[in-house]
Wavefront OBJ file of the C-alpha trace (Angstrom):
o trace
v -17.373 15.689 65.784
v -18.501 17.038 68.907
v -15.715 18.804 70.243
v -17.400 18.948 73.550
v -16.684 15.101 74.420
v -13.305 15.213 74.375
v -10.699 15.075 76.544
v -8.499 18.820 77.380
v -5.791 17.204 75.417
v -7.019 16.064 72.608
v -9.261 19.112 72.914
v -6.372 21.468 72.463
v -5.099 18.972 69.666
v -7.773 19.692 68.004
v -8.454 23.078 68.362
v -5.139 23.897 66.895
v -5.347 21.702 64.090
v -8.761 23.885 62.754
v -6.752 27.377 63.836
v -3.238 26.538 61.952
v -2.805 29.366 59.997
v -6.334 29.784 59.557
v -5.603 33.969 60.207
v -3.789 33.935 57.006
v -6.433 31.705 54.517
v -8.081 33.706 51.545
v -11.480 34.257 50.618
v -13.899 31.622 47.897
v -13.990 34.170 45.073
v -17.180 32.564 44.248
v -19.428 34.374 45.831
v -21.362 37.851 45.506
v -19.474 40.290 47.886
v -20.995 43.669 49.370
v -18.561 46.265 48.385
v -20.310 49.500 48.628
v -23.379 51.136 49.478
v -25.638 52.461 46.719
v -25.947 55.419 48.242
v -22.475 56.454 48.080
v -21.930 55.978 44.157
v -22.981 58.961 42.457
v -21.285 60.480 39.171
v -17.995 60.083 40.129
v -16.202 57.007 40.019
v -15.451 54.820 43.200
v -12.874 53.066 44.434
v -13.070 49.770 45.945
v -10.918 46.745 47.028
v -12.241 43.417 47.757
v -9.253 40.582 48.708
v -6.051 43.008 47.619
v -8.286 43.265 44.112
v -8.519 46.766 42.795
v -11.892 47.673 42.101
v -13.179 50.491 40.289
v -17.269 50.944 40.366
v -19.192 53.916 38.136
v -22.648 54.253 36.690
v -23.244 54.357 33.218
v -25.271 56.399 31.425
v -28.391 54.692 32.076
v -27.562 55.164 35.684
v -26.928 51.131 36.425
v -23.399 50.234 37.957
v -20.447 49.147 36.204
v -17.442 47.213 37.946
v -13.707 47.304 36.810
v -10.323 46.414 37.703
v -8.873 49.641 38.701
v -6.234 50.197 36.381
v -5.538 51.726 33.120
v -3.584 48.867 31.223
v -1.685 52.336 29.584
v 0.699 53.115 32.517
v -0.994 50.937 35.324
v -2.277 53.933 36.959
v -5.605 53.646 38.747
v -8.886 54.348 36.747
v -10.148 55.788 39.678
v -8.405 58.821 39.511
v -9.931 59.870 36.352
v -14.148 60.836 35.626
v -17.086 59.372 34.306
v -17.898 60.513 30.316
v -20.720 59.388 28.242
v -20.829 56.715 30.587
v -17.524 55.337 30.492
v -13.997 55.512 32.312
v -11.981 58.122 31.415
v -8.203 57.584 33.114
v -6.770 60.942 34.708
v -3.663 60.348 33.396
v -3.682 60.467 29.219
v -7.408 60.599 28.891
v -7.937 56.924 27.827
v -11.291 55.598 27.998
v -12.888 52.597 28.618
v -16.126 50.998 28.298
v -18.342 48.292 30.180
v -16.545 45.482 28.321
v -13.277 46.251 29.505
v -11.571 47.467 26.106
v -10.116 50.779 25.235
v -12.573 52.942 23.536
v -11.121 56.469 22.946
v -7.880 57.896 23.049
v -8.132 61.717 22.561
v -4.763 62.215 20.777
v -5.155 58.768 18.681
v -3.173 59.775 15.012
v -5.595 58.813 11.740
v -2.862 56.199 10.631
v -3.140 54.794 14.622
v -5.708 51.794 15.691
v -7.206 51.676 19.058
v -4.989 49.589 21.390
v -6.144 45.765 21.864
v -5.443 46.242 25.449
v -7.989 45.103 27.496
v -9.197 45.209 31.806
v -11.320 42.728 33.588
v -15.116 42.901 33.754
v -16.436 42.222 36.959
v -20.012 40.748 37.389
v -22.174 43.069 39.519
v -25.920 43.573 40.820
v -27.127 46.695 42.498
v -29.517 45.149 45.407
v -31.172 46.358 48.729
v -28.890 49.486 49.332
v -25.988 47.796 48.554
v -23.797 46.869 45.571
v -21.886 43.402 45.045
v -19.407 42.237 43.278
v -18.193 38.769 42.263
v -14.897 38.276 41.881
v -14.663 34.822 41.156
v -15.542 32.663 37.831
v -17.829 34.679 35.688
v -19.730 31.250 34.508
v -20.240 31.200 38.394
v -21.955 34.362 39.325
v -25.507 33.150 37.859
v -25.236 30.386 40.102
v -25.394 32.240 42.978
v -26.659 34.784 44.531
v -26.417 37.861 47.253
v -27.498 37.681 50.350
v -31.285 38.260 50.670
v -32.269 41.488 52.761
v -35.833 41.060 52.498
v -36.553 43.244 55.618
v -34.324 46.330 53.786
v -37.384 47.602 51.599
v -40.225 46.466 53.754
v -42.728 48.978 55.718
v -42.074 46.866 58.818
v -38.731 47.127 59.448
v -36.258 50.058 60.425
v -32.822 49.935 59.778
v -29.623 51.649 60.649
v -26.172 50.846 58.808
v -22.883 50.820 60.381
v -19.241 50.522 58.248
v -16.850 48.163 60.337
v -13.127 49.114 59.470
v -10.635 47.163 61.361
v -7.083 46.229 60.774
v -7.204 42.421 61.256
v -8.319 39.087 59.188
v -11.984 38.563 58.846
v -11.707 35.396 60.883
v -11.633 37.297 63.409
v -14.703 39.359 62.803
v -16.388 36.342 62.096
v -15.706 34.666 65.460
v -16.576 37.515 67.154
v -20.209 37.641 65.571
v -20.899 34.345 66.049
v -19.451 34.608 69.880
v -22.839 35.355 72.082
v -20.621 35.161 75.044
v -18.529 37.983 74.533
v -21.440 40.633 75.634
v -19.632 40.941 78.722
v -17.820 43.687 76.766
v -20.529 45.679 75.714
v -22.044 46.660 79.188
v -25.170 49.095 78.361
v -24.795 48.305 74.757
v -25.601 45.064 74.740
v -29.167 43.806 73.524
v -28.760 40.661 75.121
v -27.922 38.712 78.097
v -27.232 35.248 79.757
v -26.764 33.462 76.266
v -26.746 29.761 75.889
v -25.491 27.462 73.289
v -28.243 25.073 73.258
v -28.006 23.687 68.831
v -25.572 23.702 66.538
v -25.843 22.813 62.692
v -23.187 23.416 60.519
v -22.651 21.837 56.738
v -20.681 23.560 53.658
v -21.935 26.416 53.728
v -23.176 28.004 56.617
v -22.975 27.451 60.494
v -26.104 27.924 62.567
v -26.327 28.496 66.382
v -29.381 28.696 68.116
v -29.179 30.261 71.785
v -31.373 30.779 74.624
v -31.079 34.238 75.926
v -32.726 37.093 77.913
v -33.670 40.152 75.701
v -33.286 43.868 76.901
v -36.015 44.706 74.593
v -39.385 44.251 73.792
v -40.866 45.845 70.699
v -44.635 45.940 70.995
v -46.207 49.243 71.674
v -45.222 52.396 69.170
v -43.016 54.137 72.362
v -40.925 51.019 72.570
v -38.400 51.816 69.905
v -37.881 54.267 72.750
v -35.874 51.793 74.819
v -33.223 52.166 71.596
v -32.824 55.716 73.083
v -33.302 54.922 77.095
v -31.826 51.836 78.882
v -33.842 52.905 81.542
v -36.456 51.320 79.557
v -35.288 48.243 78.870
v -36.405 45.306 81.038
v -35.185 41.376 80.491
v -37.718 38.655 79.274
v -36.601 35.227 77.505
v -35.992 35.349 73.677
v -34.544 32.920 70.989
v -31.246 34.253 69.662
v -30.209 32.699 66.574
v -26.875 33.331 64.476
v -25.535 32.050 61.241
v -22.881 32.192 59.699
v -24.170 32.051 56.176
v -20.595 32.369 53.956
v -19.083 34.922 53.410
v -21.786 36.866 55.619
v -23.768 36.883 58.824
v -27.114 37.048 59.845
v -29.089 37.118 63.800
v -32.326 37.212 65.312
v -33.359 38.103 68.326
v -36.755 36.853 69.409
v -39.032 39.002 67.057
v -37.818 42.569 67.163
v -34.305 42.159 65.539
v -32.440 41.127 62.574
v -29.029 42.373 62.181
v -26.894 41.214 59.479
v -22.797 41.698 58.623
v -21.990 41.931 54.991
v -17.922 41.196 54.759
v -15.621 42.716 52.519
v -12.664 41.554 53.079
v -10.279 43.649 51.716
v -6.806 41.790 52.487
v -4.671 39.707 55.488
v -4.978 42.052 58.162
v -7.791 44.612 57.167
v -11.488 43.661 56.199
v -14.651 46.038 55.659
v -17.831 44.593 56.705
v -21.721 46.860 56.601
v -23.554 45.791 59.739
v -27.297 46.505 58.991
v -29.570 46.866 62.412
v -33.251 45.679 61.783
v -36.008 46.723 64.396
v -39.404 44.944 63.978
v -42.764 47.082 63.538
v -44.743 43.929 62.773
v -46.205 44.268 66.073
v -47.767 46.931 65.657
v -51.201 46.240 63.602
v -52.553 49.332 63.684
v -49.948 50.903 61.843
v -50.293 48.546 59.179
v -53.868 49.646 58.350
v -52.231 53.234 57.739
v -51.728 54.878 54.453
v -48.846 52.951 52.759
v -47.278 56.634 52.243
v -47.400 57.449 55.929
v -45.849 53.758 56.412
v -42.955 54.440 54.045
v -42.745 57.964 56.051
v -42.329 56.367 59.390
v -39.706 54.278 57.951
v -37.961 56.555 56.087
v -38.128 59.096 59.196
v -36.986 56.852 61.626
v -33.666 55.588 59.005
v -30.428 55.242 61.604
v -32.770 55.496 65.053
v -30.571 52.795 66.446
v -27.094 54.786 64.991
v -25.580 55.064 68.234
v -26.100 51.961 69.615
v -24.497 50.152 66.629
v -21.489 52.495 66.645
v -20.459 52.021 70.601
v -21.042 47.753 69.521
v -18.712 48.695 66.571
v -16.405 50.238 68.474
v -15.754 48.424 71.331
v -15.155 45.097 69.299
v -12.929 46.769 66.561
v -10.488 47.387 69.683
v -10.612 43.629 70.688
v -10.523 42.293 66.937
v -7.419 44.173 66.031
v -5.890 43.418 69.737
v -6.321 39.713 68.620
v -4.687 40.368 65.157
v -1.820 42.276 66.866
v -1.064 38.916 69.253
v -1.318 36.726 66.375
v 1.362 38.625 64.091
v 3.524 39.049 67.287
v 3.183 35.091 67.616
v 1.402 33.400 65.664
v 1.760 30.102 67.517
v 0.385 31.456 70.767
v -3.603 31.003 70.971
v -5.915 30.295 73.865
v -8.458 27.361 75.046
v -11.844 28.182 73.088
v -14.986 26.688 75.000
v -17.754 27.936 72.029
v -18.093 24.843 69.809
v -19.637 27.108 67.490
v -16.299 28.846 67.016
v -14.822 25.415 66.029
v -17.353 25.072 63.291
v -16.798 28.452 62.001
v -12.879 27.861 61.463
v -13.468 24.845 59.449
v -16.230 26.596 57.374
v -13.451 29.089 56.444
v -10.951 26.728 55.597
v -13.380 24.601 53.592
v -14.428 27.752 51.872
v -10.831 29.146 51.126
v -9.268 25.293 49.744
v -12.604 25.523 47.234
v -12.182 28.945 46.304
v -8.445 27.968 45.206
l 1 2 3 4 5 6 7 8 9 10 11 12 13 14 15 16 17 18 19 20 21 22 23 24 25 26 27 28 29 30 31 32 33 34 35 36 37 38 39 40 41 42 43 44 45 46 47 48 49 50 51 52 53 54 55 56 57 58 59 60 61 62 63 64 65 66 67 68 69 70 71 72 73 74 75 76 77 78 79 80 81 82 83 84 85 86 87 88 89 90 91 92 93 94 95 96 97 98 99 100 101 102 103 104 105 106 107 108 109 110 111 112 113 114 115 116 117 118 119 120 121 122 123 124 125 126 127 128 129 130 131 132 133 134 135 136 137 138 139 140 141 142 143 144 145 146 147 148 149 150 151 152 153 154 155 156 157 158 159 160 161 162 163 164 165 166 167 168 169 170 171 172 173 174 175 176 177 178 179 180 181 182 183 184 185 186 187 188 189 190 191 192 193 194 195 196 197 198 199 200 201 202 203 204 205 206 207 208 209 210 211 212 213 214 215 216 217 218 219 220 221 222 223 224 225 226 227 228 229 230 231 232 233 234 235 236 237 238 239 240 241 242 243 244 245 246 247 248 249 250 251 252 253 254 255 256 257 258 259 260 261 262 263 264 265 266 267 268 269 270 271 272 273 274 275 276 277 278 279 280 281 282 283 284 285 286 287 288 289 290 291 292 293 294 295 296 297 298 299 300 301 302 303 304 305 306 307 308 309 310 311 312 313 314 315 316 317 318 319 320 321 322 323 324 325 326 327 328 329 330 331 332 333 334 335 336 337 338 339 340 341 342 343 344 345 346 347 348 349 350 351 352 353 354 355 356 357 358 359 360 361
């Protein structure tokens, strides 16, 4: 239904028919969720939690990454506490370890006469992929069937990335929205990569939502000084690009003409708090001589030029962390209270999440 056509009645009807309680819906546990970057498991164990689900993450001794609940089934302390030996989870607490499957493998004061306790934790399924690790906490006989989000750009010799962690104190609806929302640049002044956005298609079916916009682009990426313009708005000057969003469940994923790709990995971590990774993308692949160049120097360039676009991200970050959790703040005050929305697209998103969260059930 085109929610455009109707009448501001039956408009508003609407509207709050797709939003009722949609702040407080779950997640679909069936799908591969970002919960960590690669980079920040070492040797110690870490501590994650993905939809109030206590995860504990660790490498084994072949160095490839183990996911657990977070608990010792002993005295339902948190694994997390404890270390990594001989590639399993030792719990601070007693000194109970456990291995990959989940069962109780050691116990360092176990009599002769005594038998291993049965006890046993849940196994998570998880895949180490493009700087990031995911976890799926949904039906096991599931996880083959699906599969992470593809970062194709994350190795590639073409593309330079930056990574920002979004932490804000709110439901992940309203993250969502916000990504989606093209219009709400007004709040990101100098920031802002884009301008004069319009919603000209919108597709949407059970999994994803794409929006396809026609916008002016403060950037143009197609001499080797013009990642420069990342640095110096002077340098920026407005041409026509596409814009494209989608939300592609649970995540997100944008382009902007031919010199951007920025994806949000979510990880939402309860009701009112979610993690996401946004990952900043700036296009090379205009510049042909540079592909010619050793494949070493390429990688060098790349590797050198890791986080160029840091600050930029961070001010986008946190400017709409401040709206996102003012919005969660007005909804817990009163929850019945909620504004016109104009953005169709923003009506599509809600019902992807509720069709997503009744199928996850």
């Amino acid at each position: 239904m085109d929610t455009t056509q109707l009448a501001p009645q039956a408009l508003a009807s609407s509207q709050t028919a797709i939003a009722a309680d949609l702040r407080q819906l779950g997640i679909n546990f069936n799908h591969w969720y970002a919960v960590a970057r690669s980079r920040d498991l070492t040797h110690t164990p870490l501590a994650v939690t993905l939809w109030q689900q206590a995860i504990v993450l660790y490498r084994d001794r072949q160095g490839q990454v183990q996911a657990l609940e977070d608990r010792c089934p002993h005295r339902q302390v948190k694994l997390s506490h404890g270390q990594v030996v001989n590639g399993e989870m030792e719990c601070a607490y007693h000194g109970w370890r456990f291995g990959q499957a989940g069962t109780c493998t050691h116990v360092p004061y176990l009599a002769d006469n005594q038998k291993l306790p049965t006890c046993k934790i849940r196994v998570y399924p998880v895949q180490e992929q493009n700087g990031f690790i995911w976890v799926f906490p949904g039906d096991d006989t599931a996880a083959t069937a699906k599969a992470p989000l593809p970062l194709p750009e994350w190795d590639h010799l073409n593309y330079i990335a930056t990574v920002a962690i979004i932490e804000a104190e709110a439901h992940y609806s309203f993250l969502i929205e916000n990504l989606m929302d093209m219009y709400h640049g007004h709040l990101h002044d100098s920031y802002q990569a884009w301008a004069d956005p319009v919603l000209q298609d919108l597709a949407a079916t059970s999994e994803a939502v794409h929006a396809h916009y026609a916008a002016q682009s403060y950037y143009k990426i197609d001499k080797i000084w013009s990642v420069s313009q990342l640095f110096f708005p002077a340098l920026r000057r407005l041409h026509p690009e596409p814009l494209d969003v989608s939300y592609l469940y649970p995540n997100w994923r944008s382009t902007l003409g031919q010199d951007f790709v920025i994806c949000c990995l979510f990880c939402p971590q309860g009701p009112t708090r979610t993690r996401a990774f946004l990952i900043h993308f700036t296009s090379l692949n205009a510049f042909h001589r540079l592909h010619k160049l050793p494949v070493w120097f390429r990688r060098w360039v790349r590797d050198s030029l890791f986080g160029s676009a840091q600050k930029l991200l961070d001010g986008l970050v946190e400017q709409d962390v401040v709206m996102i959790e003012e919005e969660q703040q007005s909804y817990l005050q009163n929850p019945q209270r909620r504004g016109p929305e104009l953005n169709r697209a923003l009506l599509s998103v809600q019902r992807l999440i509720r069709q997503q969260a009744q199928a996850g059930e």
